[in-house]
TIZA-106849 format. One record per residue (C-alpha): x, y, z. Coordinates in steps of 0.02 Angstrom, whole numbers, padded with zeros to 5 digits, always signed. Layout:
# TIZA-106849
XYZ ...
END
This chain:
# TIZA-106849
-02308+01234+01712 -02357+01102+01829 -02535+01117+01879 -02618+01027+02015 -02676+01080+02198 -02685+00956+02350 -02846+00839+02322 -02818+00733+02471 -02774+00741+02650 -02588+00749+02594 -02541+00923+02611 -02433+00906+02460 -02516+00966+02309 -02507+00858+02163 -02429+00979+02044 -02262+00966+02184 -02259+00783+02181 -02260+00788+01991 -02117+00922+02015 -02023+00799+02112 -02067+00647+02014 -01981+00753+01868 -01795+00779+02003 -01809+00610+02016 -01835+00538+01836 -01682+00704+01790 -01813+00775+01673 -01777+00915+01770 -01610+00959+01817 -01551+01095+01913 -01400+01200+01876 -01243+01140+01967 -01211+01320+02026 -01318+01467+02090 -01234+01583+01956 -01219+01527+01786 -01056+01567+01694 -01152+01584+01533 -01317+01694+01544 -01403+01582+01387 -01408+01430+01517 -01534+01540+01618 -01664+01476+01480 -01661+01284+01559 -01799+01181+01563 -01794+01185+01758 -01785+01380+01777 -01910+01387+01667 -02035+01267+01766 -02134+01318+01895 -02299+01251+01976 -02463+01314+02010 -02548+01233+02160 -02711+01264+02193 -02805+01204+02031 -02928+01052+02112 -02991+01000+01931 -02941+00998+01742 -03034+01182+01716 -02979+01279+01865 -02792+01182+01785 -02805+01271+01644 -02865+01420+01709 -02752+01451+01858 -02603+01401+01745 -02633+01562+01625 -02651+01654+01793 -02501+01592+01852 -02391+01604+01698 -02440+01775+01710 -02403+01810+01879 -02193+01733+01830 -02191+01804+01670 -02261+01970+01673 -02380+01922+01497 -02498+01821+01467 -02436+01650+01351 -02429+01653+01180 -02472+01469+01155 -02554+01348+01265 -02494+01161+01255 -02607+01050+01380 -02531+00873+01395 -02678+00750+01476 -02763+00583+01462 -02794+00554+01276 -02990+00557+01331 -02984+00734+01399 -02937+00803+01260 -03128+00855+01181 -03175+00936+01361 -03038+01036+01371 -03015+01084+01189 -03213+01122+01159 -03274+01185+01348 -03132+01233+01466 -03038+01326+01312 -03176+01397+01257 -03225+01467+01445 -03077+01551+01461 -03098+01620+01272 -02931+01546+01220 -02914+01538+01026 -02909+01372+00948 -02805+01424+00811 -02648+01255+00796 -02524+01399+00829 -02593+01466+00991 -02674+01303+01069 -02622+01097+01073 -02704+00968+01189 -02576+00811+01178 -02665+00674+01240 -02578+00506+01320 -02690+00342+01330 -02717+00226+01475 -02639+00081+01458 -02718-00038+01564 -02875-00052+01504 -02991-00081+01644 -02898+00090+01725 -02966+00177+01562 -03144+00106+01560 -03151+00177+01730 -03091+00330+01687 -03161+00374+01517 -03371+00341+01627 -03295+00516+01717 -03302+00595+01559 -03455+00545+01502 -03557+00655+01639 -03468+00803+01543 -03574+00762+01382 -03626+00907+01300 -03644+01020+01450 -03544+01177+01415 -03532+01234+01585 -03457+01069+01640 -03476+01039+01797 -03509+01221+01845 -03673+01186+01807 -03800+01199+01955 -03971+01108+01881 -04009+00975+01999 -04163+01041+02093 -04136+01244+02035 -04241+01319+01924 -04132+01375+01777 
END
């Protein structure tokens, strides 16, 4: 599952440029006929991918994707893997999981996180996650100026 909607005035959603990036790197490759000759070759990695494009952050990714593996599938996942910027990892593990009431359990839930190399790029990025604190409801919350 690719999961990303369009967060710019490019019409193409984020989760189909990944999709393509993927084409173009062959981490994806399609079959090289319509009809397989042998059924087990059904089970590629590229029939087995599919995108979900209207997610616009890393909660509503998460969220949408279940929906969306659903709406392929017929069931609901078994196990969740979440791959992400290494510093994502604690929001999505300990608030977005949790918000959806995913188990934590190793054998039903993984975030994999990737660092940012450049280190001015993650700097910038990791003050983004810092709003995120200890707020459970992320940034669902509506405090400024409401009474609670």
């Amino acid at each position: 599952m690719i999961s990303s909607g369009a967060t710019r005035s490019n019409p193409t959603t984020e989760a189909a440029s990944y999709f393509s990036l993927a084409l173009y790197l062959s981490l994806l490759t399609p079959p090289s006929s319509p009809i397989p000759s042998n059924p087990s070759s059904l089970l590629t990695t590229f029939s087995r991918t599919t995108t979900e494009d209207h997610a616009l952050d890393s909660y509503q990714n998460l969220l949408f994707s279940i929906a969306r593996f659903r709406a392929v599938t017929g069931r609901y996942p078994e196990k969740i893997t979440v791959v992400g910027y290494k510093m994502k990892g604690p929001r999505f593990t300990h608030l977005h999981r949790r918000a959806v009431g995913w188990p934590e359990e190793e054998e039903r839930w993984r975030y994999e996180g990737i660092d940012i190399e450049d280190a001015a790029q993650r700097g910038a990025a990791s003050e983004g996650e810092v709003r995120y604190g200890n707020d459970r409801r992320g940034q669902y919350s509506i405090t400024d100026g409401l009474p609670c």
